[in-house]
C-alpha positions as CSV (number, residue, x, y, z in Angstrom):
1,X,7.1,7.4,-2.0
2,X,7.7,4.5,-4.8
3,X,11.3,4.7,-4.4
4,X,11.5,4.6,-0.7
5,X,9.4,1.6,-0.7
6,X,11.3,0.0,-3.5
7,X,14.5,0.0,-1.7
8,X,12.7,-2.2,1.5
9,X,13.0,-5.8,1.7
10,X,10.5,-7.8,0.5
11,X,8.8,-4.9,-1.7
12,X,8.0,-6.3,-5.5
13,X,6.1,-3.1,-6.5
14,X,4.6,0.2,-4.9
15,X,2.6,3.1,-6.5
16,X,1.1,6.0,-5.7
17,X,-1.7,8.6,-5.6
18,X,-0.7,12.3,-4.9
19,X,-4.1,13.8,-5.0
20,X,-5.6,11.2,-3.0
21,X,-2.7,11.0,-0.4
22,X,-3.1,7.3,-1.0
23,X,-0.7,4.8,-2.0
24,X,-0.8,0.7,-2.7
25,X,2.3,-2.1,-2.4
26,X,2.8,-5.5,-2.9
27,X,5.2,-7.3,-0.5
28,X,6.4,-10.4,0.7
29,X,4.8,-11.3,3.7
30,X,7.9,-13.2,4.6
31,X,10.3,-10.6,4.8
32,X,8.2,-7.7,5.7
33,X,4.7,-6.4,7.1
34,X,2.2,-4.2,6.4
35,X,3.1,-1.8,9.5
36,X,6.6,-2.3,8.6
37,X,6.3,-0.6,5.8
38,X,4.6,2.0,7.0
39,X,6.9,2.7,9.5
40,X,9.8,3.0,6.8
41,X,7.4,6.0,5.1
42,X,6.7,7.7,8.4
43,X,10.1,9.7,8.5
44,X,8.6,11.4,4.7
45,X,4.7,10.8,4.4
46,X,2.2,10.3,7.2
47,X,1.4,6.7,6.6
48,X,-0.6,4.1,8.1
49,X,-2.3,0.7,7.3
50,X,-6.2,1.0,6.3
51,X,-6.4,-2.2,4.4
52,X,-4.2,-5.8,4.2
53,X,-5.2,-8.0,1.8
54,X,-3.2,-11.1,0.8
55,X,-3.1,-11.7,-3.2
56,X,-3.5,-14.9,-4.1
57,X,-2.3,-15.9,-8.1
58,X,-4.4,-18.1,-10.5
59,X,-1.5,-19.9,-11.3
């Protein structure tokens, strides 16, 4: 799952967790979305969207 994520624009870092079927990725919002994403899984994993949250740095 990482590595298919990896190789879509926008993605900075992905990870995963097999026994939960869950996952996690932070994107540019720019270049892709959420259900974009998502959709580039689909062909492999069941995927969908449960949660979209923007990070915002303390910098």
């Amino acid at each position: 799952m990482r590595g298919i994520l990896l190789q879509q624009p926008g993605v900075i870092d992905a990870g995963a967790r097999w026994r939960e079927g869950s996952g996690w990725v932070i994107y540019d919002p720019k270049q892709a979305t959420a259900d974009e994403l998502a959709a580039a899984l689909s062909p492999y994993y069941p995927a969908q969207v449960l949660e979209d949250q923007p990070y915002v740095s303390s910098q």
